[in-house]
C-alpha positions in Angstrom: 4.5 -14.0 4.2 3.0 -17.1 6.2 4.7 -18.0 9.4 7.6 -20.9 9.0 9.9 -23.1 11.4 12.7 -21.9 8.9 15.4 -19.8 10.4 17.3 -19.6 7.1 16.3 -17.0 4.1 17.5 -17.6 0.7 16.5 -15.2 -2.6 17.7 -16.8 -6.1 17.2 -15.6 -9.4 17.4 -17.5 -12.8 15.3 -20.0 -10.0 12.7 -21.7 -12.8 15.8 -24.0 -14.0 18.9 -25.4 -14.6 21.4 -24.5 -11.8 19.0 -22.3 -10.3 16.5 -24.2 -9.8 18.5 -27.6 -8.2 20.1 -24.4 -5.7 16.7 -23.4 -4.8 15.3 -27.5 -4.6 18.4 -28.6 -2.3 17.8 -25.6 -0.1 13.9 -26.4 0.3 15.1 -30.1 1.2 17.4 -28.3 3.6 14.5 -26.6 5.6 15.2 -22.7 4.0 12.5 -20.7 2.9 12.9 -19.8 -0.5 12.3 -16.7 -2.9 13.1 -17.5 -6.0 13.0 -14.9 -8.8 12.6 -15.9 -12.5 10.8 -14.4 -15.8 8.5 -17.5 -15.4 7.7 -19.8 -12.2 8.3 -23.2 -12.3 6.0 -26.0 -11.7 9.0 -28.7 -11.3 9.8 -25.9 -8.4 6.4 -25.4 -7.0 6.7 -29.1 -5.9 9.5 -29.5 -3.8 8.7 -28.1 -0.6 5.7 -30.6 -0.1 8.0 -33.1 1.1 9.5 -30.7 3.9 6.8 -28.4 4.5 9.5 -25.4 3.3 8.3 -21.9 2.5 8.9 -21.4 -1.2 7.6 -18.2 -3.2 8.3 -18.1 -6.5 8.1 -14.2 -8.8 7.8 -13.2 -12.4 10.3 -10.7 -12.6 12.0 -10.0 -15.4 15.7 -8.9 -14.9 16.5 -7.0 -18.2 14.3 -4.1 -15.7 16.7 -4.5 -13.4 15.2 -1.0 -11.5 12.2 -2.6 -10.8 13.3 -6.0 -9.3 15.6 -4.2 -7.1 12.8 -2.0 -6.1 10.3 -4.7 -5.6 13.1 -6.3 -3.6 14.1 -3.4 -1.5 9.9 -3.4 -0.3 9.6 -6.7 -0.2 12.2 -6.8 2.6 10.9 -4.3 4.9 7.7 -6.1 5.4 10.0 -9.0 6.9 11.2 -9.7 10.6 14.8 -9.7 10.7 14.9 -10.4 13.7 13.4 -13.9 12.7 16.4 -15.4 10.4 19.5 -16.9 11.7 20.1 -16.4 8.1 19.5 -14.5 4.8 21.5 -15.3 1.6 20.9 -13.4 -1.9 22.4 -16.4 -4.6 22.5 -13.7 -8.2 22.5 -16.9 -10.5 20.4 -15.4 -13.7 22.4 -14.8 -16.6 22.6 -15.2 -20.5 25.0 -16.3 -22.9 22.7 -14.7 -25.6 23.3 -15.3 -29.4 27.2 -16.1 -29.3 28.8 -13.6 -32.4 31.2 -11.2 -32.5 30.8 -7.8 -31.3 30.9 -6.1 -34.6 28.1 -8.4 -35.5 25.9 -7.6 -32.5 22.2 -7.0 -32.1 22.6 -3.3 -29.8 19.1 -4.4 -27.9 20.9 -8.1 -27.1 23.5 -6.6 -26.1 22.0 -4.1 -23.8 19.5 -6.8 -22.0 22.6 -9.1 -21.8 24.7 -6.8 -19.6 21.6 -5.5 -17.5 20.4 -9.2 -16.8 24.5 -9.9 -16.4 25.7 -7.4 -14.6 23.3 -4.4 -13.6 20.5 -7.3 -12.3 23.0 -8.9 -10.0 24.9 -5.1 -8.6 20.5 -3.7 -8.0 19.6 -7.0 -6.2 22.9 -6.9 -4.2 22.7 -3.4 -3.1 18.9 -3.6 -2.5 19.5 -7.2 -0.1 22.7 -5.0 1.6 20.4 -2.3 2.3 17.7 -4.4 3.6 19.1 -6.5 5.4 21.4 -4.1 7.4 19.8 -4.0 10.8 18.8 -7.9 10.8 20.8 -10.3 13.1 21.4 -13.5 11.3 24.6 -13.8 9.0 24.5 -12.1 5.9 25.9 -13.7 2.6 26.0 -12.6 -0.8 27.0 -15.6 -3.6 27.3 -14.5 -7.1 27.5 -17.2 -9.7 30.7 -16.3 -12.1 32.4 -18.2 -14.5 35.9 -18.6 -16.1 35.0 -16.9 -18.5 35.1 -13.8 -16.5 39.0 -14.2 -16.3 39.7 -16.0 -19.6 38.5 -14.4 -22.7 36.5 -16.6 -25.7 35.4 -14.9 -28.6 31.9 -14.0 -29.8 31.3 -14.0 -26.1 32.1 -10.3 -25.0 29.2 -9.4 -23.4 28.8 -12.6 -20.8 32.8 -12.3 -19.8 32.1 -8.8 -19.1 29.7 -9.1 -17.4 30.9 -11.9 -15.3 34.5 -9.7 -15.1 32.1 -6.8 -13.7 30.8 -9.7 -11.1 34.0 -10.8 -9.8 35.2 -6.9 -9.6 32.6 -5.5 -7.9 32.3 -8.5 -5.2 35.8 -7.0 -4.5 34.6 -4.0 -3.7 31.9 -4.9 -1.7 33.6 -7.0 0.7 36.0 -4.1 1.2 32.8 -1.9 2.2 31.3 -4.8 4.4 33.8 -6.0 6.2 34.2 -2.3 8.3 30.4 -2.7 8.6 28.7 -4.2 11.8 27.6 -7.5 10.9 28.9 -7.0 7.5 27.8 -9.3 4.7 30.3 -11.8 2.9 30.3 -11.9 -0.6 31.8 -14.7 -2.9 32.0 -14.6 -6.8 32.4 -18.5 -7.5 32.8 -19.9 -10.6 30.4 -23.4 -10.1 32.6 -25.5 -12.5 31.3 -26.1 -16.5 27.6 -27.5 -16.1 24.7 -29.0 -18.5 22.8 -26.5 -18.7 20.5 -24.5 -21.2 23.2 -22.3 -21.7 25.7 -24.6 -23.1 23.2 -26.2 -25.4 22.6 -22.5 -26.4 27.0 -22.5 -26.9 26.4 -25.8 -28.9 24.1 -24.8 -31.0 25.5 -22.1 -32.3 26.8 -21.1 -36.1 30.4 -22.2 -36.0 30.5 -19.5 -38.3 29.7 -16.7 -35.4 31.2 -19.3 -32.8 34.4 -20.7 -33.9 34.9 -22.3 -30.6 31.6 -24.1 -30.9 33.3 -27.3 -31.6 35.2 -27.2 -27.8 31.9 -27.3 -26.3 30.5 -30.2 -28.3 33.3 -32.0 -27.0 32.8 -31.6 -23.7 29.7 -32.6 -24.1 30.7 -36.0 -26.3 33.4 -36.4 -23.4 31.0 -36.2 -20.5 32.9 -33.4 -19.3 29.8 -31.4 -18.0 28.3 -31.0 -14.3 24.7 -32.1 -13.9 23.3 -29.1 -12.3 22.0 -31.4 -9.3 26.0 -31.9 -8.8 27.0 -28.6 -9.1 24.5 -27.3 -7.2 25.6 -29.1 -4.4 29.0 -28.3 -4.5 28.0 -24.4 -4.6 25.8 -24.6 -1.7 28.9 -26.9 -0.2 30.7 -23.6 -1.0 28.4 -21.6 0.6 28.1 -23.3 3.7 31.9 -23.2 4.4 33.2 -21.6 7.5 36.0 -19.4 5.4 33.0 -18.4 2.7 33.8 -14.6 1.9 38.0 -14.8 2.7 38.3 -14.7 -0.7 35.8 -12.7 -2.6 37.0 -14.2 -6.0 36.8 -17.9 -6.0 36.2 -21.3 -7.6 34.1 -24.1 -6.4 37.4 -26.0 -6.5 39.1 -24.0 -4.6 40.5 -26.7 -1.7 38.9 -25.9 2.1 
């Protein structure tokens, strides 16, 4: 890793686009050097730190082997300089909505890459960052991007509210572990607000047949109800930034200051 003025560290996955990648763009403009972890690198990406001179690195990793990114993690932050950060962040944004059916009707091999790119990805990363990170000085933060649909149920969707259920309940626990730890990390599950993303198009697109509630997203859509993920973006990082980030490990981006 090549020297940088940056005192700020920040990993994101799902970083090639959508929310991801307008996180991992405002935090370049910001002065952070980035990782940014994605099955494919982004060129869009690749360009935004040539305004700021910002460190960005950008992997191939592919989550559904969620073994391997935490392990290529976990290495990857021993060759660092803790000492060097003010801080390090780990943002677990990657996630999938899949094909949207019910679970009687699903594909066993979706369903198994959905909850280890939903749930075992994000709890691998976490615990390889915790562990890495444990003697370096700078604050230590954990965000993991939820939704409301891990705390209201929508058919055909099982596997993406468990696994964002599984995120929002074992953020609980962690922040019970960390904050008896010396210079324990805060962790926040935040649901960033309903956003244009791939993954609505993907809800939108679907057979009304598997999705009955296909129809509710295409209205808010039509209504102009949808987040541009530049927008929500900054609200998370907003989020991020507060000074109470981590009271509550369970939280929306709405939640008032």
């Amino acid at each position: 890793m090549t020297t940088s003025a940056s005192s700020h560290l920040t990993v994101i996955t799902g970083a090639s686009r959508g929310l991801g990648r307008a996180m991992a763009e405002q935090l370049l403009q910001a002065g952070h050097t980035v990782l940014g972890i994605a099955r494919k690198s982004s060129p869009e990406l690749a360009e935004a730190p040539k305004a700021t001179g910002a460190e960005l690195m950008q992997w191939e990793q592919d989550l559904s082997d969620p073994v391997a990114a935490a392990a290529r993690l976990s290495d990857w932050l021993r060759t660092l300089d803790g000492q060097r950060f003010d801080s390090v962040t780990l943002i677990n944004n990657a996630g999938t909505v899949g094909n949207p059916a019910p679970l009687s009707r699903a594909v066993p091999a979706e369903l198994a890459q959905a909850l280890r790119i939903g749930l075992e990805a994000p709890m691998l990363l976490t615990a390889a960052f915790l562990g890495g990170t444990r003697e370096w000085r700078g604050a230590r933060k954990v965000l993991n991007i939820s939704s409301g649909l891990g705390r209201n149920a929508l058919g055909s969707q099982a596997p993406y509210c468990a696994a964002k259920a599984g995120m929002d309940h074992f953020s609980r626990a962690v922040a019970l572990e960390e904050v008896h730890a010396p210079n324990g990390a805060r962790i926040v599950s935040l649901a960033p607000g309903i956003i244009d993303t791939d993954m609505q198009v993907q809800l939108r697109g679907a057979s009304a047949e598997q999705f009955p509630d296909r129809t509710r997203f295409v209205s808010m859509k039509e209504e102009g109800r949808l987040d541009s993920p530049q927008s929500a973006a900054a609200k998370v990082l907003a989020y991020l930034a507060r000074a109470d980030f981590g009271s509550n490990p369970v939280a929306d981006v709405r939640d008032p200051a």
